[in-house]
RODO-2510 file (C-alpha; in nm, 4 decimals, decimal comma):
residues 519
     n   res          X          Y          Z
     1     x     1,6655     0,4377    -2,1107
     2     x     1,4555     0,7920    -2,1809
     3     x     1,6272     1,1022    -2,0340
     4     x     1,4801     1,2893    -1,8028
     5     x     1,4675     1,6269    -1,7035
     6     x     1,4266     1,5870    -1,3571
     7     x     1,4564     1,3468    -1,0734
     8     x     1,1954     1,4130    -0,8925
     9     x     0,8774     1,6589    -0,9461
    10     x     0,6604     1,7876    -0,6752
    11     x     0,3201     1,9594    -0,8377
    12     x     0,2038     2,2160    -0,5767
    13     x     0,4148     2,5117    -0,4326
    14     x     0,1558     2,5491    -0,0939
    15     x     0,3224     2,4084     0,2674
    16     x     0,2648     2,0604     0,1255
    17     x     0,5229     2,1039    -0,2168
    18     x     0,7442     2,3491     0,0400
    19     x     0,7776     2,0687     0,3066
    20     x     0,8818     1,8361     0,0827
    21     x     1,1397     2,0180    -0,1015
    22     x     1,2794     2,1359     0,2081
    23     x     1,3221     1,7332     0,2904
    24     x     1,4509     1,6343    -0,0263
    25     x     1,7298     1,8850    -0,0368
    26     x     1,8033     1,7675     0,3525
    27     x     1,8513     1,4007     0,2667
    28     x     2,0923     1,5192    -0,0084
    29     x     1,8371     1,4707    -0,3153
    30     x     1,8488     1,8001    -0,5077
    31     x     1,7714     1,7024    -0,8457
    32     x     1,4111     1,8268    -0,8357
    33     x     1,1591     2,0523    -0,9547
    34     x     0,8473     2,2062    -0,7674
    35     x     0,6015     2,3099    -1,0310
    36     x     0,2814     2,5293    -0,9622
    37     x    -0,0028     2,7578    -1,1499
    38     x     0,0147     3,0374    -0,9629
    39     x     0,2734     3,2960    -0,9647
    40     x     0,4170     3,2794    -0,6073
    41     x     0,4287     2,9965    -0,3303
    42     x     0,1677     2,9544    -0,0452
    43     x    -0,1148     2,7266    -0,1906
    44     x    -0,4366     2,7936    -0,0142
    45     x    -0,2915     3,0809     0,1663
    46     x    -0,2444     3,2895    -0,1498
    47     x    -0,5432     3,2494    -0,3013
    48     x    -0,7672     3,2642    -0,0525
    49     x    -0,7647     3,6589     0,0776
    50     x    -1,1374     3,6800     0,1485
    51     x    -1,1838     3,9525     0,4877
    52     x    -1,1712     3,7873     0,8200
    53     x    -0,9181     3,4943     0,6654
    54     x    -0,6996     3,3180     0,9292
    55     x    -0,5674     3,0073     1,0201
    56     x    -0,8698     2,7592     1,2354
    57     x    -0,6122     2,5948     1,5201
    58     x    -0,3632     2,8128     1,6545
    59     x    -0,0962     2,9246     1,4493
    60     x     0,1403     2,7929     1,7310
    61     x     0,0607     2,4921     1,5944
    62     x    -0,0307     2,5160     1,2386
    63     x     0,3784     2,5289     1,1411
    64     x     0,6446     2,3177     1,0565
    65     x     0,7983     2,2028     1,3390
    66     x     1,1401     2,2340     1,2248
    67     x     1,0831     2,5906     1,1572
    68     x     0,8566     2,7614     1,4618
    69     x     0,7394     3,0874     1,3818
    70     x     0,7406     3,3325     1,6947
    71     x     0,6265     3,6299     1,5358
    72     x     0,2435     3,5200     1,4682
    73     x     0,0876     3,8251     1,5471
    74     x    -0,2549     3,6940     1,7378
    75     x    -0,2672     3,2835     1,8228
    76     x    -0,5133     3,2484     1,5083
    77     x    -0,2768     3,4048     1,2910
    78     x    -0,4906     3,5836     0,9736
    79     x    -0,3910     3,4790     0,5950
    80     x    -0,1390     3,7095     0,4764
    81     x     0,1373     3,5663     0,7581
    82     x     0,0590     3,2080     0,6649
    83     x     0,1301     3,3738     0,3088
    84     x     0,4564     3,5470     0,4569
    85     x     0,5603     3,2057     0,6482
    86     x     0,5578     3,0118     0,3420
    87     x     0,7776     3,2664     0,1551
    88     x     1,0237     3,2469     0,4380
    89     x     1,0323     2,9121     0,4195
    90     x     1,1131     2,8990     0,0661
    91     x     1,3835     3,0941     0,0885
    92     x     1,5307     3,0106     0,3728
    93     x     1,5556     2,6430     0,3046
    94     x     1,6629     2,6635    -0,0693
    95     x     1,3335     2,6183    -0,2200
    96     x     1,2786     2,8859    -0,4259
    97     x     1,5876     2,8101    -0,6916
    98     x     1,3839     2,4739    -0,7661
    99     x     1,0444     2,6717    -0,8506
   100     x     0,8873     2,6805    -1,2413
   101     x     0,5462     2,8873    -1,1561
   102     x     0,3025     2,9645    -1,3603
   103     x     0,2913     2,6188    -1,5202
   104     x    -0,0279     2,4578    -1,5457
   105     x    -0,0146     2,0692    -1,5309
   106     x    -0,3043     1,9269    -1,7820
   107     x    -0,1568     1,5454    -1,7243
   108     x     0,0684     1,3046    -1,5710
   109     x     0,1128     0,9869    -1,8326
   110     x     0,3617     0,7000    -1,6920
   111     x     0,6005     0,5143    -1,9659
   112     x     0,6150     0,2139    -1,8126
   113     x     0,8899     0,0770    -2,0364
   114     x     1,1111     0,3687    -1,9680
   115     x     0,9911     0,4110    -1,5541
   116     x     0,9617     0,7792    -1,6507
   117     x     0,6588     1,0129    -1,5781
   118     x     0,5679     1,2519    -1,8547
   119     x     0,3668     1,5608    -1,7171
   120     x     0,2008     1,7607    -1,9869
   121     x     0,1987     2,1115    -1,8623
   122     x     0,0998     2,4977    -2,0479
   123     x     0,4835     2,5264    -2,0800
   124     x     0,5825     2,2083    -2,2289
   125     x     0,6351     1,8104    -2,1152
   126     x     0,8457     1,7417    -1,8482
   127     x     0,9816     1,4114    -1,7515
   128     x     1,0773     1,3135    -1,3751
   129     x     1,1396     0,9515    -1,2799
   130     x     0,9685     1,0430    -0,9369
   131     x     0,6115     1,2259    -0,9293
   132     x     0,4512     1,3507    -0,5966
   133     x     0,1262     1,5608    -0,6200
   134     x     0,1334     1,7931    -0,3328
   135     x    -0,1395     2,0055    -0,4130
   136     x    -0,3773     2,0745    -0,0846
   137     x    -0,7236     1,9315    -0,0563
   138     x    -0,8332     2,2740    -0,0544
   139     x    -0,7785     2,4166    -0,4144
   140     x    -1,0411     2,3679    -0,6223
   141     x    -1,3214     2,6173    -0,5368
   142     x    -1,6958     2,4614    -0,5350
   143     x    -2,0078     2,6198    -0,6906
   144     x    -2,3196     2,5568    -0,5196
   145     x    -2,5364     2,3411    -0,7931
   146     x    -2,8343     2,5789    -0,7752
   147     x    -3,0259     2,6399    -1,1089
   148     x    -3,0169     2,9753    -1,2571
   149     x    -2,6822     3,0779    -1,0943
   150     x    -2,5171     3,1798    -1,4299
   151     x    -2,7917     3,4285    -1,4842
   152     x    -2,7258     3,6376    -1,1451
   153     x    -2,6555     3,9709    -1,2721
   154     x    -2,5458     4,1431    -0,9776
   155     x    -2,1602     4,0789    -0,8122
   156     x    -2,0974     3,7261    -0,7642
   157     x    -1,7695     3,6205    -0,5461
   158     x    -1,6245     3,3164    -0,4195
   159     x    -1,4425     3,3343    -0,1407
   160     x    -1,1688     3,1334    -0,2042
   161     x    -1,0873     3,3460    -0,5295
   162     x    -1,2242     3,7008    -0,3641
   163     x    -1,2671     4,0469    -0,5776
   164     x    -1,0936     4,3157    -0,3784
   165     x    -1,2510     4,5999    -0,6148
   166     x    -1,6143     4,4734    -0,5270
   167     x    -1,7471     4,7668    -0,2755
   168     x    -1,9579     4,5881    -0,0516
   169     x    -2,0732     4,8934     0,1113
   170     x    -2,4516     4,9449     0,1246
   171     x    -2,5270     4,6492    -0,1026
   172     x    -2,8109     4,3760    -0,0369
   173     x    -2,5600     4,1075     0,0447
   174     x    -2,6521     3,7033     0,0258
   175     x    -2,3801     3,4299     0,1683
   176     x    -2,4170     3,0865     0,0678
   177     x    -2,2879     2,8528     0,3294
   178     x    -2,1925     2,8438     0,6416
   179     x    -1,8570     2,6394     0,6867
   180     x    -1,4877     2,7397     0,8121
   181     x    -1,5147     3,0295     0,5363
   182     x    -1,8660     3,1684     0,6064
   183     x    -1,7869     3,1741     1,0113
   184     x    -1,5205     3,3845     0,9189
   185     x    -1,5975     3,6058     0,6028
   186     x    -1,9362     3,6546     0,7273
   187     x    -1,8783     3,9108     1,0397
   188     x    -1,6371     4,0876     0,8761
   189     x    -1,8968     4,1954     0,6007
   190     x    -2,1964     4,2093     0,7892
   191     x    -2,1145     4,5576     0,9308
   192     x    -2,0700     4,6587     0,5311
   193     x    -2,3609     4,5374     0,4295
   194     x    -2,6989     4,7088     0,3950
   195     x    -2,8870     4,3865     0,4998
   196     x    -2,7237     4,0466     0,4987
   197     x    -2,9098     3,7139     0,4552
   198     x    -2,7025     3,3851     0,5159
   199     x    -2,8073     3,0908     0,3796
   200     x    -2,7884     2,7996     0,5523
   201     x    -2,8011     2,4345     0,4678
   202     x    -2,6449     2,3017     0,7637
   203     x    -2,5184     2,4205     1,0748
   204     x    -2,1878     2,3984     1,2223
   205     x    -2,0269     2,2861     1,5690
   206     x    -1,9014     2,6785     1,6658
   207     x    -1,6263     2,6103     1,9507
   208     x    -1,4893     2,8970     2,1339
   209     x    -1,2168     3,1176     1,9839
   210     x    -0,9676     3,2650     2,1923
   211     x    -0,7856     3,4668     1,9511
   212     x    -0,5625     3,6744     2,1877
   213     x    -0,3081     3,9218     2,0251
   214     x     0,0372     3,7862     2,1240
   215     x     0,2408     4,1203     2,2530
   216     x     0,5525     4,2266     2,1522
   217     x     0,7077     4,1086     2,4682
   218     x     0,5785     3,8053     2,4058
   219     x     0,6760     3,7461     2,0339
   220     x     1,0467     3,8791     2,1849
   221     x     1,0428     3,6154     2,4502
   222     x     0,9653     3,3270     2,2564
   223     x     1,2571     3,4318     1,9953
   224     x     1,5166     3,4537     2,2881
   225     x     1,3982     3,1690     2,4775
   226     x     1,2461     2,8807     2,2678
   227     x     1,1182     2,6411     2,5186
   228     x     0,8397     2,9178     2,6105
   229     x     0,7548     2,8990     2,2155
   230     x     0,7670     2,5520     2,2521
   231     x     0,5971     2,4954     2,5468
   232     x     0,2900     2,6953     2,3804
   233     x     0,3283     2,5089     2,1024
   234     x     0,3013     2,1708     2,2747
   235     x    -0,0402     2,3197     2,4638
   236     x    -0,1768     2,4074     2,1629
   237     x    -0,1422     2,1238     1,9895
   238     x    -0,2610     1,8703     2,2518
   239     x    -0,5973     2,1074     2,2985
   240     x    -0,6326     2,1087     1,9187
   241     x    -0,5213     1,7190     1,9153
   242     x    -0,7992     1,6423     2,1955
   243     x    -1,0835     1,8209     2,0305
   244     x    -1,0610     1,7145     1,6845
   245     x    -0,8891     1,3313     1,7513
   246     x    -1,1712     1,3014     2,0350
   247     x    -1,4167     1,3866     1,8686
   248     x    -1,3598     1,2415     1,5359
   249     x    -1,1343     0,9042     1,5835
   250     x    -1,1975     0,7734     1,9405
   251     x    -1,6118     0,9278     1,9226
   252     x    -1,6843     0,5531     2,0018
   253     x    -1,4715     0,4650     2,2669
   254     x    -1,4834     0,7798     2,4367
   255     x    -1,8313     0,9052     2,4023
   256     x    -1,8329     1,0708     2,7314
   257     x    -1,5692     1,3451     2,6153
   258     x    -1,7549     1,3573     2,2692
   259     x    -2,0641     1,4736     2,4689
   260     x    -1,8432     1,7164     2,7348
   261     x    -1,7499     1,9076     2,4106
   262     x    -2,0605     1,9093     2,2764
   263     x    -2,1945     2,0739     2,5896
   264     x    -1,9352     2,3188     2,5285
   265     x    -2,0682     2,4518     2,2177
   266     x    -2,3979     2,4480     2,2875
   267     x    -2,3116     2,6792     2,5938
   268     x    -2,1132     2,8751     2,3333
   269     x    -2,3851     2,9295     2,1316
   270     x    -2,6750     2,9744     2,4455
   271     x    -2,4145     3,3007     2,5767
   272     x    -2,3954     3,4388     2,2598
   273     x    -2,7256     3,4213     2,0568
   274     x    -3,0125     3,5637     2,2010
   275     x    -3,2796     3,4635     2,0145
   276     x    -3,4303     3,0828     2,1496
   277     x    -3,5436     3,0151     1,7836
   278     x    -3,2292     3,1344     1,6226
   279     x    -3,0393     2,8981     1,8729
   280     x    -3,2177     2,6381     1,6880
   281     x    -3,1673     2,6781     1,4284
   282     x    -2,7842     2,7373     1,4370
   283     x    -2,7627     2,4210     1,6745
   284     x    -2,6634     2,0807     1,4754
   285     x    -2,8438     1,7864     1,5231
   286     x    -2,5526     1,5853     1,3518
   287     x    -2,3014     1,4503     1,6241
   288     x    -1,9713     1,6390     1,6859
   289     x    -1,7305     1,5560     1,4172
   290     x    -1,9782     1,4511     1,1635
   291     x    -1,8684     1,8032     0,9900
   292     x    -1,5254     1,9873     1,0594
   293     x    -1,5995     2,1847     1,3685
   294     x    -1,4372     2,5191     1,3268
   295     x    -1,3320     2,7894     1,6164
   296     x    -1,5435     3,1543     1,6307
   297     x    -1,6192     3,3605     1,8609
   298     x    -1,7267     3,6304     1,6112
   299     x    -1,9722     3,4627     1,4482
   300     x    -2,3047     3,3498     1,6098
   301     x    -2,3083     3,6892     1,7850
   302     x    -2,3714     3,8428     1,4124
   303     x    -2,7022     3,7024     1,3608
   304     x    -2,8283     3,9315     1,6885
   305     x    -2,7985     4,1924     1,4615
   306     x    -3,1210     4,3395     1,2718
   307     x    -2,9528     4,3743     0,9675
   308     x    -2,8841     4,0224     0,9426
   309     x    -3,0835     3,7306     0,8445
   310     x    -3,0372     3,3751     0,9000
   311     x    -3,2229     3,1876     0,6090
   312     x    -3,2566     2,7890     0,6446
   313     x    -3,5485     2,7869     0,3637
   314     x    -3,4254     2,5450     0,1031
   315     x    -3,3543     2,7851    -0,2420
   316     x    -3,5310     2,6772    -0,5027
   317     x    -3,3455     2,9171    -0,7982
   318     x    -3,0963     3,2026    -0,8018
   319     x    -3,2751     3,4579    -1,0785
   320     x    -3,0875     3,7839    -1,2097
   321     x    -3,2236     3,9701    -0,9498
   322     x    -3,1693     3,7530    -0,6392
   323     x    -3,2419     3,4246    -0,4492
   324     x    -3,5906     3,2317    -0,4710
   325     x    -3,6842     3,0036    -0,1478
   326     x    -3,9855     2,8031    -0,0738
   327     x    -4,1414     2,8109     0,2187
   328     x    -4,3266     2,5036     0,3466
   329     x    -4,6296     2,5056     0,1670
   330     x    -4,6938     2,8432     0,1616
   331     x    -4,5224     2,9495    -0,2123
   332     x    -4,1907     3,0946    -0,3039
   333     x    -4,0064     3,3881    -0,2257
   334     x    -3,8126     3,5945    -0,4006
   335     x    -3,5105     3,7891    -0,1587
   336     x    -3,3824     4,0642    -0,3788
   337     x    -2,9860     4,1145    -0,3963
   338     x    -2,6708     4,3295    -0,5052
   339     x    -2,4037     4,0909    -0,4480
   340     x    -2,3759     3,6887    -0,3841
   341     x    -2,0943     3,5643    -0,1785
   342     x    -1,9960     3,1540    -0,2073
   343     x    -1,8972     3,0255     0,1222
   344     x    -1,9260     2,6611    -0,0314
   345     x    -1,6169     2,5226     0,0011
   346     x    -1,3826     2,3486    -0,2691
   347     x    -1,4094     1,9939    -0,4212
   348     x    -1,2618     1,7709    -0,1765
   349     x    -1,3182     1,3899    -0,2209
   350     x    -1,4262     1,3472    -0,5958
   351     x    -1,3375     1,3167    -0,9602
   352     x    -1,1472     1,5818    -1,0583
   353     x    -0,9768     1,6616    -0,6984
   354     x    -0,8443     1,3998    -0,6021
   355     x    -0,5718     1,3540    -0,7922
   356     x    -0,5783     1,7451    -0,8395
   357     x    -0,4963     1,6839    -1,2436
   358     x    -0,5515     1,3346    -1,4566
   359     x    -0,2835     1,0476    -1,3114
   360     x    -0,2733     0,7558    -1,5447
   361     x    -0,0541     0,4835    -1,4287
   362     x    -0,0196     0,1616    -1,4940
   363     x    -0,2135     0,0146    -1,8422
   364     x    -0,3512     0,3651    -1,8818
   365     x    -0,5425     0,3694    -1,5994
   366     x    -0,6295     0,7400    -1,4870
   367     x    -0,6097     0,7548    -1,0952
   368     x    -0,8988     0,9647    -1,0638
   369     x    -1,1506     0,7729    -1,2552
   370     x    -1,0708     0,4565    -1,1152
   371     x    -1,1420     0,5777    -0,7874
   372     x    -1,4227     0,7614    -0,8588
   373     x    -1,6315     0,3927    -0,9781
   374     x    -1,4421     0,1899    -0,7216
   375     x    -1,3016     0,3147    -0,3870
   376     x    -1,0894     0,5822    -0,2807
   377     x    -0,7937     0,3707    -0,1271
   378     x    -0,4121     0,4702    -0,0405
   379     x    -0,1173     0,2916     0,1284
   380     x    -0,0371     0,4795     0,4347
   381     x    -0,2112     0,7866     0,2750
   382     x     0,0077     0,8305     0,0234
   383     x     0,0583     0,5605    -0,2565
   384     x    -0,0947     0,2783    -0,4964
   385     x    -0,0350    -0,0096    -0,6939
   386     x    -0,2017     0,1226    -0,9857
   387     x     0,1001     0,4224    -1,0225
   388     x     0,4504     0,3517    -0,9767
   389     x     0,6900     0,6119    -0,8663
   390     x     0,4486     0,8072    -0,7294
   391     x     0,2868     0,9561    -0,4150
   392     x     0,0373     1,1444    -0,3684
   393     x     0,0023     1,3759     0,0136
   394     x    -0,3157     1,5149     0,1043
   395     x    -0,5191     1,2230    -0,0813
   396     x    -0,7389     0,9482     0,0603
   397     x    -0,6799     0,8226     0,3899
   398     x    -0,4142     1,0795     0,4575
   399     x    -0,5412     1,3411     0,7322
   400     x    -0,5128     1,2916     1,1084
   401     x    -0,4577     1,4545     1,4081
   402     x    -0,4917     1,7973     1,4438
   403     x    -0,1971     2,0079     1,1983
   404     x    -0,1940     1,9696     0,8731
   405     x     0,1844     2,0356     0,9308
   406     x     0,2233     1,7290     1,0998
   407     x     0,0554     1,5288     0,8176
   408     x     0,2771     1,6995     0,6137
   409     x     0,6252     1,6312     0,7905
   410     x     0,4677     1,2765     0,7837
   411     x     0,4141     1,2784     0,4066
   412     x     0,7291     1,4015     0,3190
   413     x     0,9100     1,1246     0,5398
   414     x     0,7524     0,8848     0,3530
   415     x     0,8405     0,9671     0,0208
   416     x     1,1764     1,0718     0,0907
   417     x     1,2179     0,7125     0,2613
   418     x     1,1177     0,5256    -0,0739
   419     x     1,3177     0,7642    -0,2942
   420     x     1,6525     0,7058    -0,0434
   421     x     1,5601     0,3203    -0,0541
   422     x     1,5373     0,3518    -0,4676
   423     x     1,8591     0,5215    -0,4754
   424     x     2,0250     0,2720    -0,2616
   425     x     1,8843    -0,0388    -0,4564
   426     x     1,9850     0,1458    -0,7828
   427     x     1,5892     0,0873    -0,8844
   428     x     1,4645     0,2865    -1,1445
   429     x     1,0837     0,1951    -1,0202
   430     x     0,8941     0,1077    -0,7135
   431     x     0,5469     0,0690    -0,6581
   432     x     0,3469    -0,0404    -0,3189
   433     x     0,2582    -0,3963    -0,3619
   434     x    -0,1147    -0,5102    -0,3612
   435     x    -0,0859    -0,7379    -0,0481
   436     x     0,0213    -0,4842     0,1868
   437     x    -0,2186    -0,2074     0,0382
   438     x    -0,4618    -0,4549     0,0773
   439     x    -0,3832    -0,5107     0,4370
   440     x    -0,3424    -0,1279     0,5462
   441     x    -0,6797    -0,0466     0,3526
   442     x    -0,8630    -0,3389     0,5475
   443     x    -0,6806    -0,2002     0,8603
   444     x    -0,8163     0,0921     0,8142
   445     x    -1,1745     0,0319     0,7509
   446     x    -1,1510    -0,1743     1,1207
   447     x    -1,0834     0,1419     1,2672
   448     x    -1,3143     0,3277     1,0980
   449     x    -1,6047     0,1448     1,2850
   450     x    -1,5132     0,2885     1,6422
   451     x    -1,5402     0,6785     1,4744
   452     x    -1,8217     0,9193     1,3866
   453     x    -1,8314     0,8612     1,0553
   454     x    -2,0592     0,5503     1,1281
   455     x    -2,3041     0,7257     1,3313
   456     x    -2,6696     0,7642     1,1449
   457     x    -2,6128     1,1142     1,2301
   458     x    -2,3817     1,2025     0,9765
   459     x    -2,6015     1,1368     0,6497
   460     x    -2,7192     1,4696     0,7491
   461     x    -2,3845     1,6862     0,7817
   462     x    -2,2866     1,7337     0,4578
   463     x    -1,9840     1,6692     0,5610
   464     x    -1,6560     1,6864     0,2648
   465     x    -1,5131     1,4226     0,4837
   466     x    -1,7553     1,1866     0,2898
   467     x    -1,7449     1,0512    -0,0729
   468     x    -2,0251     0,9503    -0,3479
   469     x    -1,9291     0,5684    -0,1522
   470     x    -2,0740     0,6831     0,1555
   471     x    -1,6899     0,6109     0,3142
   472     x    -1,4834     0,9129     0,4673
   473     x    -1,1375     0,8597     0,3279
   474     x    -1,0224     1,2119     0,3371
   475     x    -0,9836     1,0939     0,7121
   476     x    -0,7505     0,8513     0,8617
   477     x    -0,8669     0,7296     1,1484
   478     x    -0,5530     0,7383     1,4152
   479     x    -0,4090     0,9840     1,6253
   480     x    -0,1710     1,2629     1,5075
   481     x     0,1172     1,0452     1,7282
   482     x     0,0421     0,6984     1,5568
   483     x     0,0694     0,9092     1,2101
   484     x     0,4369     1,0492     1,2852
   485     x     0,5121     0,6855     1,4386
   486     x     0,3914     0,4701     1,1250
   487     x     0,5976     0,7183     0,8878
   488     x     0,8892     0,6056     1,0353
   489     x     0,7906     0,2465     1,0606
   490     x     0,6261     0,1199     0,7551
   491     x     0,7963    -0,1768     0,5818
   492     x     1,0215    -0,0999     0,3284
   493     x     0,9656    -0,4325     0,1434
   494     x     0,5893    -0,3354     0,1174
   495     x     0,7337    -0,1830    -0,2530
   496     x     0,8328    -0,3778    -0,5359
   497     x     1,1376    -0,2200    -0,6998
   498     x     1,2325    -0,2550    -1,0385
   499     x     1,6371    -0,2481    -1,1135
   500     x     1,8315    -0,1437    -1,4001
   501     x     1,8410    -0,3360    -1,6753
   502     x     2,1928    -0,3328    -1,6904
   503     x     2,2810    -0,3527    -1,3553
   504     x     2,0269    -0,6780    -1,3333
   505     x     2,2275    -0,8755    -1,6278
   506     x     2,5641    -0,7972    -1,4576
   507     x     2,4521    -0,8867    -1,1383
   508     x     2,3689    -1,2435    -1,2925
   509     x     2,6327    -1,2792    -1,5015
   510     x     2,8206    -1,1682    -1,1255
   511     x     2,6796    -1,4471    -0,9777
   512     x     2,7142    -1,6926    -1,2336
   513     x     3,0579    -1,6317    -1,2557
   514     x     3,1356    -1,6347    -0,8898
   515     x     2,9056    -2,0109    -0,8713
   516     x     3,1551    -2,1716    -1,1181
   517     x     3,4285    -2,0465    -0,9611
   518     x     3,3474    -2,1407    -0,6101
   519     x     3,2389    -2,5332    -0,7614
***
């Protein structure tokens, strides 16, 4: 049998790695690394410091739930506490002693005679008998594919990897998109900015934000007595629950409170634009939940200003000097600018993000590619035939609800399940059987039919819930309830486990034995 350096490995030091290490080292299993690129914990949170950055559900809610945080600072809480809260959280819990940053993993390669993983990494191979990638969906930033963008010459920033020396200040400023980054990035800079055009593709469902400050009083009240933490917690979370299970999951069944949300935003957006063609513009003609909605009340307000300009001509180029759009039939136009701002999101469900690095499991297969020409498909969310020994959180079929927390918890329950059961059976492999990942995937795609992501509507979202199949698998279509249930309930037996060698032969030779004796 091949030594290994590790029991288990989690790749990805955000919540998702965090959560899991905090689990393992609860149900006793401590023999395990947590490996990530960057140079501190946090994930998303630590690389994403673009102005206006926060949290888009309350923070109440966006936490583990072991671990409630009553000193958020406002109910959306901005990025550097979600930063702060995952530091605490490493060291509170033990986490940080099982770290290796800035180690970047090129490859995963299973030895299937050996039941070992092999991840190639900057710093060397390491070998774990149990792999879970826990990097977040959000992690790979995503460049617009617009011709000519290499040639820009003026400041070009992403937000998910933003340039605090850039001086915005007086500049001709373009943003491209207008998702859960551009609603927030793109007030903050507007007042900077010598003119601002934003460049939109698609609008966005804009839901009321009610991003009250939470008092000291109140921050000092919810430390001495929890159940008034709690109890905001559990109001949060079954508004945030409502509106994006609702609207998403049950759009079908319950179109009635689909459209009484819908009527919501559009009175949002009617009290807070004041331009009638502007409104249209920024109003969607997708249904609600096509597209992740997102929470503002900062943002449609911005394009009253004169400064700013809402574009929605399709760009042809980007040329050194700026942007070029056409205009119906009436010829291009050039819109000169200093600096370019990406608000485009990150690579969600395709090759190359899903699994975050190159997986290949069983008979070489790489996880990735396969996917890519077939189907994205996961058991539960969070395993596959084709890899043994390992899980992967925040893949296909894995979000629901409304906290990413709670998928989380749910993730981590799972694995640390399978790797109790291993222990138990002595096994020095498991892997999810075909039958039952056949069955959960065809489960699945029943209850896909009675969400939004069949409406017609949707083909015109550009939505990164959807893949190159036309499927949405970076949802799961159930409540954030029937997620924390079916971690607790899935069948065991659904694995196949592979044993010892030499624990198999003695076992036999056990049994033979204790046959001829009883004859």
């Amino acid at each position: 049998m091949s030594m290994i350096d590790y029991e288990v490995a989690i790749i990805g030091a955000g919540f998702s790695g965090i959560g899991l290490g905090i689990q393992l080292r609860k149900a006793g299993i401590e023999d395990f690394v947590v490996v990530d690129a960057a140079d501190g914990v946090g994930g998303v949170w630590r690389h994403n410091t673009y102005p206006g950055v926060a949290v888009d559900i309350p923070s109440t809610t966006y936490s583990y739930s072991f671990e409630p945080n009553t000193s958020w600072s406002s109910l959306f809480a901005p990025g550097d506490e979600l930063c702060a809260y995952a530091e605490h959280c490493a060291d509170k819990y033990g986490v940080r002693k099982h770290l290796r940053l800035r180690t970047y993993v090129e490859k995963a390669v299973f030895d299937e005679p050996d039941s070992v993983w092999r991840i190639h990494t900057s710093e060397g191979v390491i070998t774990t008998r149990f792999l879970i990638s826990a990097v977040g969906p959000l992690d790979k930033p995503k460049n617009p594919d617009i011709e000519g963008i290499e040639t820009f010459a003026g400041k070009l920033i992403h937000t998910a990897r933003w340039d605090h020396s850039a001086d915005l200040a007086g500049d001709r400023v373009a943003v491209i998109g207008t998702g859960a980054s551009g609603l927030q990035v793109i007030p903050e800079i507007a007042p900077l900015a010598a003119h601002l055009d934003v460049y939109q593709r698609t609008p966005i469902w804009v839901i009321p934000k009610p991003n009250l400050a939470i008092p000291a009083w109140a921050r000092r009240m919810f430390e001495l007595v929890p159940a008034t933490h709690w109890g905001l917690r559990s109001a949060t979370t079954a508004m945030a629950e409502f509106i994006m299970t609702v609207g998403g999951v049950y759009h079908t069944r319950v179109p009635f409170l689909v459209r009484g949300i819908e009527r919501v935003c559009k009175r949002h957006l009617q009290r807070q634009v004041h331009d009638p063609e502007l409104r249209r513009k920024l109003s969607p003609e997708y249904a609600f939940g096509c597209k992740r909605p997102s929470f503002s009340s900062t943002y449609l307000p911005t394009f009253n200003r004169d400064d700013v300009e809402l574009v929605t001509d399709p760009i042809v180029r980007i040329t050194p000097e700026g942007i070029v759009t056409r205009q119906g039939d009436t010829g291009e136009t050039l819109r000169p600018i200093d600096t370019l701002v990406l608000a485009t999101g990150f690579k969600v469900m395709e090759l190359g993000a899903v699994p975050a690095f190159p997986v290949q499991g069983l008979d070489g297969i790489e996880l990735g590619a396969y996917w890519d020409e077939h189907r994205y498909e996961n058991y539960e969310g969070i395993s596959t035939p084709l890899a043994p020994n390992f899980w992967l959180m925040n893949g296909p079929w894995a979000a629901a609800g409304s906290s990413w927390f709670n998928i989380i918890e749910s993730g981590s329950r799972h694995v640390v399940r399978c790797i109790t059961e291993a222990r138990r059976r002595d096994a020095v492999g498991m892997v999810v059987k075909q039958g039952p990942h056949d069955a959960y995937m065809a489960s699945m795609r029943r209850k896909m039919k009675h969400t939004v992501f069949v409406q017609p509507s949707c083909s015109i979202a550009n939505s990164y819930y959807f893949d190159r199949h036309g499927e949405a698998p970076f949802v799961r279509p159930v409540s954030g309830p029937a997620l924390w249930l079916a971690c607790r309930r899935f069948d065991l037996d659904d694995y196949a486990y592979t044993v010892r060698p030499a624990l198999r032969i003695a076992t036999v030779v056990g049994s033979a034995t204790a046959g001829r004796t009883t004859r």
